[in-house]
C-alpha positions in Angstrom: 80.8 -101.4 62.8 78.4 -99.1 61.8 79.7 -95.4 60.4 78.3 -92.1 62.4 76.4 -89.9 60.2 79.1 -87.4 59.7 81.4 -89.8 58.2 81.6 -90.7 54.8 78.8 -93.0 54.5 79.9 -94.2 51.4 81.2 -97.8 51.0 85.0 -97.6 49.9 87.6 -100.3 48.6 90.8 -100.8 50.1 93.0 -102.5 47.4 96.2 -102.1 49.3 97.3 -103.4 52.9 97.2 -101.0 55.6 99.5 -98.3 55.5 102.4 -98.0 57.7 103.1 -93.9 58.3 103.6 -91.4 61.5 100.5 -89.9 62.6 101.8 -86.6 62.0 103.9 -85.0 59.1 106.0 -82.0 58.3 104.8 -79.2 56.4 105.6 -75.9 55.5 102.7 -73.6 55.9 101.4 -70.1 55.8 98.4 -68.3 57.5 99.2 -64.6 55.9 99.4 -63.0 52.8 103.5 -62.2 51.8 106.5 -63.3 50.7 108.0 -66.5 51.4 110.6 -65.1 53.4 107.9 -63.5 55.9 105.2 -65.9 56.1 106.5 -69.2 55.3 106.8 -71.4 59.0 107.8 -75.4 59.0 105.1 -77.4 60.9 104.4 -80.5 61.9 100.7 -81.3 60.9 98.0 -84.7 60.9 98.9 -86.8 58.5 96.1 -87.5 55.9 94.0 -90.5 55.9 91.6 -91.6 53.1 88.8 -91.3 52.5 89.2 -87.6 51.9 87.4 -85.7 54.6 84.4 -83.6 53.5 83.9 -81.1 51.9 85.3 -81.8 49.0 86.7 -79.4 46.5 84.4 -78.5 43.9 86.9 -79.3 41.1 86.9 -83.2 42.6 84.3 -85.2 41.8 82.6 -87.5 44.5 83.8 -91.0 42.6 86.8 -90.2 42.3 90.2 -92.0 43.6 92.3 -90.4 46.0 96.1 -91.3 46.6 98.1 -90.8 50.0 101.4 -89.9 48.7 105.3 -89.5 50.2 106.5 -86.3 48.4 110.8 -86.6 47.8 111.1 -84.2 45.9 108.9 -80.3 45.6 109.5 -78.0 42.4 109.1 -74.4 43.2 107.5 -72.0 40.4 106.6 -68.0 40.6 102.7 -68.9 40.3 102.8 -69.9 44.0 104.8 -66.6 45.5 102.2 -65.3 43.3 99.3 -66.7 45.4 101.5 -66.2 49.3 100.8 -62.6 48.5 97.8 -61.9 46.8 95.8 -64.5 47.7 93.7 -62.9 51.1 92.6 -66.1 53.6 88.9 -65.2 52.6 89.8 -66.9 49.7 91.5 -69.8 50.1 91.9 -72.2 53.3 93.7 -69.9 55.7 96.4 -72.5 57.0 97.8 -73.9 53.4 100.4 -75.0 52.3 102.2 -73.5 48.9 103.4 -75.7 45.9 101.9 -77.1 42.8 104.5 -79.9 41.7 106.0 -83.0 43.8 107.3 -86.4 42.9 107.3 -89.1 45.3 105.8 -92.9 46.5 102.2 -94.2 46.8 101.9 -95.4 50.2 97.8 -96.4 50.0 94.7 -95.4 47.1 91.3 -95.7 48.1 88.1 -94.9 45.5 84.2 -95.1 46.0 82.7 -98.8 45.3 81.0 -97.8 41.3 77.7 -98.8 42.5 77.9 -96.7 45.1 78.7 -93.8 43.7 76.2 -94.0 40.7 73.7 -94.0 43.2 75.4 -91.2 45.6 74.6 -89.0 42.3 70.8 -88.8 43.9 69.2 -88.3 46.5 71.7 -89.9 48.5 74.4 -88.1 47.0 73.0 -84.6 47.6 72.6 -86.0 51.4 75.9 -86.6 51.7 77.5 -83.7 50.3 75.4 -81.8 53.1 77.6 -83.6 56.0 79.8 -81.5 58.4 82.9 -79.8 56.5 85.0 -80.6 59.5 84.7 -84.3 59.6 87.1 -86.4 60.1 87.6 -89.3 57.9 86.3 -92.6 58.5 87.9 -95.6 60.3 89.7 -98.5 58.3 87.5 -101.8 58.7 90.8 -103.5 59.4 92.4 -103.4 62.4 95.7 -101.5 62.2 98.8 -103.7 61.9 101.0 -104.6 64.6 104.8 -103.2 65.1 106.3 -105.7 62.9 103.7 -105.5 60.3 103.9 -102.0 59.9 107.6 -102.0 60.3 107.4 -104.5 57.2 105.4 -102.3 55.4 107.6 -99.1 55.6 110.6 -101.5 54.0 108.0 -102.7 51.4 106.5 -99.3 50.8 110.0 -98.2 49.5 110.0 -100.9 46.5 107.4 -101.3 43.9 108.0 -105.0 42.9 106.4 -104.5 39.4 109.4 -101.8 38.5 111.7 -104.1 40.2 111.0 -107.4 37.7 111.0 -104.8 34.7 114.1 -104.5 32.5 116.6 -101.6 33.0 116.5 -98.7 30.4 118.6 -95.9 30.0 118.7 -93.5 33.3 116.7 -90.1 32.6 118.3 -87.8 34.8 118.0 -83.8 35.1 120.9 -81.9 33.9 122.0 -80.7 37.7 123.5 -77.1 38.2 124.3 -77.5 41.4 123.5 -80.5 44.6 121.7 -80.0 47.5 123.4 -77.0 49.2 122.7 -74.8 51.8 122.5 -70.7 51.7 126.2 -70.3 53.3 127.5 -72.7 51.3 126.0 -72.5 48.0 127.8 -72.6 44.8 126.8 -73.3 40.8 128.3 -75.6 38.8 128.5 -75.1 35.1 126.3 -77.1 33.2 126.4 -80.5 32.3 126.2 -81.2 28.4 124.4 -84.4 29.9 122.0 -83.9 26.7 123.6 -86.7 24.2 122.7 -86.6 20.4 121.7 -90.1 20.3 118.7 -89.5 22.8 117.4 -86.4 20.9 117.8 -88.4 17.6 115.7 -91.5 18.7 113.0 -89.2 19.9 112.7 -87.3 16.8 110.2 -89.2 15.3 108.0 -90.2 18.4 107.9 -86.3 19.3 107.0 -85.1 15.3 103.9 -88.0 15.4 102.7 -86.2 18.8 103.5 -82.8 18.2 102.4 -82.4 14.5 99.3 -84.1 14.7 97.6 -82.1 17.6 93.9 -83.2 19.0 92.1 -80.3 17.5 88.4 -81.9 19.6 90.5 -81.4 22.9 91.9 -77.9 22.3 88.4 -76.6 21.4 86.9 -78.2 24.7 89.4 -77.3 27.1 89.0 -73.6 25.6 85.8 -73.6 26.7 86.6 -75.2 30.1 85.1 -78.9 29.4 87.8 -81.1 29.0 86.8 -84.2 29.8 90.1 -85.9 31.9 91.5 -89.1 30.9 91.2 -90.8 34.1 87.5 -90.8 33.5 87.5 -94.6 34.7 90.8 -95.0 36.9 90.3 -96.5 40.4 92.1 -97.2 42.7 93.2 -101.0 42.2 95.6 -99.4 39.2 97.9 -98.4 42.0 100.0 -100.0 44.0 102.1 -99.3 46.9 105.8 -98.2 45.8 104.1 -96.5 42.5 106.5 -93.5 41.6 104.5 -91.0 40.8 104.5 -86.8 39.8 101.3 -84.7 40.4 100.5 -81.1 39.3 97.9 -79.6 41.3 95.5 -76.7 40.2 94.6 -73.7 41.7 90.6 -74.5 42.1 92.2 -77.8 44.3 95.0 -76.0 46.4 93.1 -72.7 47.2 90.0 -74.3 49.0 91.7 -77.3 50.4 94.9 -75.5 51.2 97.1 -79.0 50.1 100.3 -78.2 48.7 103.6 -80.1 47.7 105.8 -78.8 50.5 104.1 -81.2 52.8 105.5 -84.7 53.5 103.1 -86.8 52.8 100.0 -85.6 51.3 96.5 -86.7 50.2 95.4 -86.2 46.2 93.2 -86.9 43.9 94.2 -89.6 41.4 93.3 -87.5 38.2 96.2 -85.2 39.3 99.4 -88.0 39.2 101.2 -89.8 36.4 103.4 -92.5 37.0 107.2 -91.8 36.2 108.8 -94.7 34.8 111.3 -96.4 36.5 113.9 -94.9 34.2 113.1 -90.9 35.1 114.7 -89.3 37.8 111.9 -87.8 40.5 113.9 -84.9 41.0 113.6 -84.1 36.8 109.6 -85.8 37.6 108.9 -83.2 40.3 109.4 -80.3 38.8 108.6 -80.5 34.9 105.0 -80.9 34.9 103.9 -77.0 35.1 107.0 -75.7 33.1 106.1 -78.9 30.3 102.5 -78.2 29.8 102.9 -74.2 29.1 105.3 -74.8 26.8 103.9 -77.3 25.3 100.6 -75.3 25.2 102.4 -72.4 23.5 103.9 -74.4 20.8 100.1 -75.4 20.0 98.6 -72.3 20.2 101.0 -70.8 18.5 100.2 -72.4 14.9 103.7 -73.2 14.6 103.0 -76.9 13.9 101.1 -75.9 10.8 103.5 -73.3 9.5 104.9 -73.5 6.3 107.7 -71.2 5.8 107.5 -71.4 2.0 104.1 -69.5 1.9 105.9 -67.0 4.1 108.7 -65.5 2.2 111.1 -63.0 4.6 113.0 -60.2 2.9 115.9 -58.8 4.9 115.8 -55.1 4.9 118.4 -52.9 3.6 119.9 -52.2 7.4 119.9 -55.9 8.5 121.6 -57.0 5.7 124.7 -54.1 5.7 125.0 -54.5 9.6 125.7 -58.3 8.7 127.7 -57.8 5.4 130.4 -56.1 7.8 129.7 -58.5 11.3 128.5 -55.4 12.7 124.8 -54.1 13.5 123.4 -50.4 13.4 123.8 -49.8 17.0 127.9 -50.6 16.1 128.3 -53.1 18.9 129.7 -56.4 17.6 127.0 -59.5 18.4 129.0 -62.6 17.8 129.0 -64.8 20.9 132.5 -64.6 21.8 131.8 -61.0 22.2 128.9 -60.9 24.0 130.5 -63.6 26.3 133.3 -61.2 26.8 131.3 -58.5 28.0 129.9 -60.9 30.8 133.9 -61.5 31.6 133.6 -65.2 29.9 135.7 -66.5 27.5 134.4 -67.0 24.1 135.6 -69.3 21.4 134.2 -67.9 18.2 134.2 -65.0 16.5 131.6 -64.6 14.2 128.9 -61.6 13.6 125.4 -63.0 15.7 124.1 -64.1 11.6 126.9 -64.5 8.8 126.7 -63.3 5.6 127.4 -66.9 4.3 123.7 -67.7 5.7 121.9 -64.8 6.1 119.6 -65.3 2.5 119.1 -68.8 3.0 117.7 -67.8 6.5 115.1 -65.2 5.2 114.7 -67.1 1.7 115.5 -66.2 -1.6 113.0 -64.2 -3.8 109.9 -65.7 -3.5 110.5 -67.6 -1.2 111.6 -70.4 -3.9 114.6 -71.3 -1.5 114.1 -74.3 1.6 114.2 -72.2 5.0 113.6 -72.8 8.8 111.0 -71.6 10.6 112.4 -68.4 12.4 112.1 -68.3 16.4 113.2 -65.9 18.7 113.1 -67.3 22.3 113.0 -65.1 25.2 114.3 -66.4 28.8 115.5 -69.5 26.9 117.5 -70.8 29.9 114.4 -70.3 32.5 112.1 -73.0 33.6 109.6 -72.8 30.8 112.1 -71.8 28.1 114.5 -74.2 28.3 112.2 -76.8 27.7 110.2 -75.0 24.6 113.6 -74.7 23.6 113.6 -78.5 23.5 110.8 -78.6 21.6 110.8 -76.9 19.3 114.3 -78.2 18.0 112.8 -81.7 17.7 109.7 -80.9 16.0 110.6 -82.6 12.8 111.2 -79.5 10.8 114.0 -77.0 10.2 114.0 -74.1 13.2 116.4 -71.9 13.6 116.4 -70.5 17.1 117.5 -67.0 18.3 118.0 -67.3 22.2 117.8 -64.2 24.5 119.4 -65.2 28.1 122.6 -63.9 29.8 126.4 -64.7 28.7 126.8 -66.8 31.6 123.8 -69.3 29.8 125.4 -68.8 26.5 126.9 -72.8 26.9 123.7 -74.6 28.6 120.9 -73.1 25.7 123.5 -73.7 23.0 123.6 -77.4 24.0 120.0 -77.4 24.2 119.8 -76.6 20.6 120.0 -72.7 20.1 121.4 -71.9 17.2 122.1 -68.2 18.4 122.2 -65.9 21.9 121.2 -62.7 22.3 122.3 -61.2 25.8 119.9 -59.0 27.0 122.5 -57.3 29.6 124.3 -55.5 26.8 121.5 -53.6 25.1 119.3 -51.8 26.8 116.5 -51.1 23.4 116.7 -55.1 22.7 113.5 -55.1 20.1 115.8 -52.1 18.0 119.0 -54.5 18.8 116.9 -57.4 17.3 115.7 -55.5 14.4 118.8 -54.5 13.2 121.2 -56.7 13.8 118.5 -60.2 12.6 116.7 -61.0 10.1 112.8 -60.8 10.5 111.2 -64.1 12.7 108.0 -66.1 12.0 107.4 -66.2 15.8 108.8 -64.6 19.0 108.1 -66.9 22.2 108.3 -65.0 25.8 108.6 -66.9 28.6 108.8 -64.4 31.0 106.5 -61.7 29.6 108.5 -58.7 29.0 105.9 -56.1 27.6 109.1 -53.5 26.2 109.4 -57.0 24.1 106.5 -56.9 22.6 105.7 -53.5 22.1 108.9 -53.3 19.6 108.3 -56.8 18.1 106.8 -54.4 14.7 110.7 -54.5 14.8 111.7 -57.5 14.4 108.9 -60.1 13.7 107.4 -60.5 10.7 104.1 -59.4 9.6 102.9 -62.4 9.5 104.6 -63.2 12.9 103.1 -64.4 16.1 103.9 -62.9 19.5 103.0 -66.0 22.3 103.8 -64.8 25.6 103.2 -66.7 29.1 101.5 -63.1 30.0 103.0 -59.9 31.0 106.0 -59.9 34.1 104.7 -57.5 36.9 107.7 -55.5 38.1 107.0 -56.9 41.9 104.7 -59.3 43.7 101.8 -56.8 44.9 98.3 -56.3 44.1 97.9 -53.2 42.1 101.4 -54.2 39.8 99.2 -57.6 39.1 96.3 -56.0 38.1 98.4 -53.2 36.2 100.2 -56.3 34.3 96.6 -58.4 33.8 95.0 -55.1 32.0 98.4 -54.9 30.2 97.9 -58.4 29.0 94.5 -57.8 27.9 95.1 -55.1 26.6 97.3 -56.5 23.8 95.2 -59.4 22.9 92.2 -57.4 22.4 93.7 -53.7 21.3 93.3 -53.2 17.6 97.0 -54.6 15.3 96.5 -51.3 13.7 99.7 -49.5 13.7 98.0 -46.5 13.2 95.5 -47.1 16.3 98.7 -47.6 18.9 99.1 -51.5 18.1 102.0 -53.6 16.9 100.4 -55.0 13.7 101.2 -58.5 15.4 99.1 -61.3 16.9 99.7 -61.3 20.5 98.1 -64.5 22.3 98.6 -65.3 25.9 99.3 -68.9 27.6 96.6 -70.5 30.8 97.4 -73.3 32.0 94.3 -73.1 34.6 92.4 -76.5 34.0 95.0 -78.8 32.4 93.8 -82.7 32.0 95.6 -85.7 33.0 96.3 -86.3 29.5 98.4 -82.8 29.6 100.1 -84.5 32.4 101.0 -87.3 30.6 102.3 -85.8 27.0 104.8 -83.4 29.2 106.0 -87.0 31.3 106.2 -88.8 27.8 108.1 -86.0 26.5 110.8 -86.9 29.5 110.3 -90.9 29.6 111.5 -90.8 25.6 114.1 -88.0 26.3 112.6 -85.1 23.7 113.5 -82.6 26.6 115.5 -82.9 29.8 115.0 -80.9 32.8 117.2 -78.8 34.2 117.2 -78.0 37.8 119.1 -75.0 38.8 119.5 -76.2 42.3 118.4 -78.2 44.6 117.4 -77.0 48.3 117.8 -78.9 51.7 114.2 -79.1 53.5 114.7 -76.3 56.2 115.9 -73.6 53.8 112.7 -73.7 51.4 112.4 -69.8 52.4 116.0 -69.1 50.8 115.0 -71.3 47.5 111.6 -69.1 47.3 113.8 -66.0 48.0 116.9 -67.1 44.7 113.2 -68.2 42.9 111.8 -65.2 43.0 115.3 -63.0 41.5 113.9 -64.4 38.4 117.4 -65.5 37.3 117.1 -68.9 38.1 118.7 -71.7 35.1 116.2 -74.2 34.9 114.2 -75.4 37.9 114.1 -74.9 41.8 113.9 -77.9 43.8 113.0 -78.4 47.4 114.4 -81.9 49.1 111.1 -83.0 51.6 112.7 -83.5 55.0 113.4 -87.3 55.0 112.6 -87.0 58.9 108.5 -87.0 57.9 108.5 -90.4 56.8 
């Protein structure tokens, strides 16, 4: 049958059998800039075929596999309220649908024959990126299957034999807050110490050869935008129906094409998925990819890998170590954790000043710096989506750190089993950089994951000279334009404002997080970070399908534990 010309005139190969799905699927879509709450409406839309329809996103390449995908499970992150209200439709596909991260089932993969598309790079290839941008795409050269071979299908679709054959390994599951609830009836549980010692200790040693050694050649190309992705030569026979699979999708893919994650089923390019082995939970999958590459991109920036804490001596000063000596700081509130669990109305088992006497010098060092000590953190948002998982990190980096936490009492329990060795709750003092510069001793580096600018402005208190400030960027008090743009100058502002003390600044490196062009191979590091058990996720809660407004609404209070999941309507397979 011969193809019309504004088809895809391409030659394509089908590896898998034809795919048994409803013409249409449900989405959740928005036409309007604003919040969730406002312009957020569930829709049923076409399902996706392959090959992708033209035109094709300028970050995807023209020989390039695709993947038709059924999404369980949708992880919700800020970035995307971000874009529902200051993205205008002149720049982006004016019905889109929002949502970076999804887990789910390949249900077909289709790429470009090789020959084809080496010659499609021409002539012919500048032809056929000229075709119609509204075309639809082109018809299988098979003729669809019959009732029973499509009901077959569906059944077979759900199993991927290869993962069936393969031998059982320890469950990877996220430590859950709470089960798929609605609004009315919501409730948190307390967290699950689901994090065992044995699964952190095996995967000490796998995480210290990945993390210490890092691929210098790939951070300087992807700083300069030319990372080259590691599915260079993947195609679509390395797929097979029943794959389980997690995707991140960029902006430069999402804006123009208006794909998203709260969609059903959904069509994506290849170069965006991982597999999840059969071990992973895809509710952990679906929602760690984003969250796992910025903090594992801060703990590389940061130069903590190469640190060595004996060149870097730390002398306690003469008000840090008399506020510990009698359990007390300058402010004269107590900071053990009982007490600062008290104040939240918890109950508190210990009783001890936030640093002890007993430890303080072998913390900061003795003299010059002759004395073994950690590598001093100070973790800000440790219990949010990013931090809980840098918090993961960098306790398994093959080193001593000791990590000061800042996140509410009620967290005190769930970053303590992560690995903090202290908590700081913000709640109780309203000057926290004073708080943390007299009542610890100085830190090496100060990680924000939620970019609170008061926080680095004082951090001349309380980080060392030496220190390094790495923030995600700076927290805009609301979602509107001119607080953005207020908190992007901010940001610049401090990476490119003299240190000087004396000409306004800190006298501390600040550098900023962007994850904008991340490579598969990010992907991967972040999924083999979960497959091995060097972090767990953990998922704050977990929405039903119809109230994704509500979970963008409890996302966007920014006091979320972990992640916010959205369960895909099970209706839109």
């Amino acid at each position: 049958m011969s193809t019309p010309q504004h088809h895809i005139a391409l030659p394509w190969v089908p590896t898998l059998p034809n795919a048994a799905h409803s013409a249409r699927t449900h989405a959740w879509q928005y036409q309007f800039r604003g919040l969730p709450s406002t312009v957020l409406n569930e829709t049923v839309v076409p399902t996706p075929m392959l090959p992708p329809p033209l035109p094709l996103a300028q970050a995807v390449g023209i020989n390039e596999p695709w993947l038709l995908i059924s999404v369980e499970y949708a992880g919700l992150n800020p970035g995307s309220i971000f874009q529902m209200t200051l993205v205008p439709p002149a720049m982006r596909q004016r019905e889109a649908v929002p949502e970076m991260e999804f887990a789910g089932e390949v249900l077909d993969a289709w790429s470009p024959d090789a020959n084809a598309a080496k010659a499609a790079k021409g002539a012919a290839g500048a032809e056929w990126m000229k075709k119609a941008p509204d075309a639809p795409p082109s018809p299988r050269p098979y003729p669809p299957s019959t009732a029973a071979e499509a009901k077959a299908a569906a059944m077979a679709a759900r199993v991927n034999p290869a993962q069936a054959d393969a031998e059982p390994l320890e469950s990877i599951e996220p430590i859950d807050l709470s089960e798929a609830v609605n609004p009315p009836q919501r409730e948190r549980a307390g967290s699950k110490s689901s994090s065992s010692s044995s699964s952190s200790s095996s995967s000490d040693e796998e995480g210290k050869d990945k993390s210490d050694q890092p691929d210098k050649k790939k951070d300087k190309k992807n700083k300069k935008g030319k990372a080259k992705h590691a599915d260079k030569t993947d195609t679509a026979s390395e797929w097979k129906r029943g794959d389980r699979v997690a995707g991140m999708l960029p902006a430069d893919f999402c804006l123009p094409t208006g794909v998203g994650a709260l969609q059903a089923i959904i069509a994506v390019p290849a170069k965006y998925c991982v597999r999840v082995p059969a071990h992973v939970d895809l509710k952990s999958a679906s929602c760690v990819m984003l969250a796992g590459m910025t903090a594992d991109a801060m703990l590389r920036q940061s130069g903590i890998l190469d640190f060595d804490p004996a060149a870097h001596p730390l002398e306690p000063t003469t008000t840090t170590a008399a506020a510990h000596k009698n359990g007390t700081p300058a402010s004269g509130k107590k900071t053990g954790t009982a007490e600062l669990a008290q104040e939240e109305g918890g109950g508190g088992e210990e009783t001890q000043p936030l640093l002890a006497e007993s430890n303080l010098m072998n913390l900061v060092g003795e003299g010059n710096g002759s004395a073994t000590r950690p590598v001093r953190v100070l973790l800000n948002a440790a219990s949010g989506g990013i931090g809980h998982l840098l918090l993961q990190l960098l306790k398994t980096l093959g080193k001593p750190v000791h990590v000061t936490a800042i996140t509410s009492a009620k967290n005190f329990d769930l970053v303590r089993n992560l690995g903090a060795d202290e908590m700081v709750d913000y709640t109780i003092y309203p000057a926290l950089a004073s708080h943390l510069g007299d009542a610890c001793a100085p830190f090496d580096f100060a990680f924000d994951c939620l970019g609170v600018q008061a926080l680095y402005t004082g951090c001349g208190k309380y980080l060392a000279p030496h220190g390094v400030y790495e923030s995600v960027g700076v927290r805009p008090p609301s979602f509107w334009v001119l607080d953005f743009v207020r908190a992007v100058i901010k940001m610049k502002a401090n990476e490119y404002l003299p240190q000087s003390t004396w000409l306004g600044g800190t006298g501390r490196v600040y550098k900023g997080v962007s994850m904008m062009k991340p490579s598969r191979q990010d992907r991967q590091t972040v999924m083999d970070y979960l497959a091995s058990g060097r972090i767990r996720v953990v998922v704050d809660s977990t929405w039903e399908w119809e109230h994704a407004r509500a979970a963008y609404e409890h996302l966007g209070q920014g006091h979320a534990a972990g992640k916010v999941v959205v369960k895909v309507d099970p209706k839109a397979y």
